[in-house]
N, C-alpha and C positions, 0 to 999 in steps of 0.2 A: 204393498199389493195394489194391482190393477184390475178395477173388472172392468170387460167392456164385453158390449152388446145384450146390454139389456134393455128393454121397451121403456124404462122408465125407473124417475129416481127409487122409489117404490121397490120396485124388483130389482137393481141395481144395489140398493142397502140388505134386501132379503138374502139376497145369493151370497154375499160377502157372509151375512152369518151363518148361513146353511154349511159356507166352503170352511167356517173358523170350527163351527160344530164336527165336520170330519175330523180337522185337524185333533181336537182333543180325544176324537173317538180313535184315534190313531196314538196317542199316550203323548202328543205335545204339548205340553204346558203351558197357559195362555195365561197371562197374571191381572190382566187389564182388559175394559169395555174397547171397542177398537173405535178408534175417531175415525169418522168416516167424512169424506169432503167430497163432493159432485166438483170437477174441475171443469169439466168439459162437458157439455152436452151435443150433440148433431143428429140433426131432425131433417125433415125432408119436407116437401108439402108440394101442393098445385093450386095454381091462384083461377083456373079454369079459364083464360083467356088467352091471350097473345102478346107480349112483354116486344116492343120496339124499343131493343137495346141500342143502338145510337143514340135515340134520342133520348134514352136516359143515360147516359153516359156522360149527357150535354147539361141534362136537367137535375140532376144529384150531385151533393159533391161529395168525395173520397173513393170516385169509382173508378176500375180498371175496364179499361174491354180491349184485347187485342185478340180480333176474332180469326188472324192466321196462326195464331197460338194456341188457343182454346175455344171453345162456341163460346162461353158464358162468361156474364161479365161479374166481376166482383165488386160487391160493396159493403164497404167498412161501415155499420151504424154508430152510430154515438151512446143512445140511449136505446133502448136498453143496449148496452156494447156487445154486439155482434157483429158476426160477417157472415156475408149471404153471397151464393151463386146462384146467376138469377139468370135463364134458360128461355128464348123466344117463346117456347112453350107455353110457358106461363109457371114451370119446373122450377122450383128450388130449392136449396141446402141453405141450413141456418147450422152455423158451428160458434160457439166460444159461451154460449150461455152456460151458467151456472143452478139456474132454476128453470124447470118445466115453463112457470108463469111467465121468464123473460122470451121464453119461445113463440110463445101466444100473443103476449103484447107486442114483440118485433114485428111478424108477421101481419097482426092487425092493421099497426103503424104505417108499415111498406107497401098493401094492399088501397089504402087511404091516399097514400102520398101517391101512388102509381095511377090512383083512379082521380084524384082532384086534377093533377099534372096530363091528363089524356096522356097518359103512354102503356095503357093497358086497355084491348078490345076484345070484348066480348062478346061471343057469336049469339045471334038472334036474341038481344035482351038477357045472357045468360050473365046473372051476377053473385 
């Protein structure tokens, strides 16, 4: 079984028992606790500045940017192992975690390394 589109591990493990409880209220026989395994998590976020993706592109390594292909450039993290598309915006998508917490920590990490490296500007002191 698959669930997706739940806000979180949390409700993502709830819904799975909620959808196993119909099943038995339906007369199918469930013999076992079901293993439940978070494989995928994707998250969204805004860093509230402006992401000059050339030049991180130049400044990061294991990034993509082919911006007649796609706006956004992708980067492969290491630790926590994720990958991010990361949007002039300041816009991104974190896909491959396993836990909420490596969501938060990637994010943290990327906003760090974008603001030590100057290649995130934020308007009027906004950080």
């Amino acid at each position: 079984m698959v669930c997706t589109g739940a806000k979180s591990e949390r409700q993502s493990k709830k819904a799975v028992m909620k959808f196993l409880e119909d099943l038995k209220k339906s007369g199918i026989v469930i013999t076992r606790k079901p293993d439940i395994q978070i494989q995928n998590i994707v998250a969204s976020a805004g860093l509230g500045g402006t992401i000059d993706l050339e030049k991180t592109t130049y400044s990061l390594e294991r990034t993509m940017y082919e911006p007649e292909q796609f706006p956004g450039l992708i980067y492969r993290m290491n630790d926590p192992k994720v990958v991010f598309l990361l949007f002039t915006s300041g816009n991104l998508v974190i896909t491959g975690a396993k836990k909420e917490e490596e969501v938060y920590r990637a994010v943290t990490i990327l906003k760090k390394t974008l603001e030590e490296k100057k290649l995130i500007r934020y308007d009027k002191g906004r950080q």
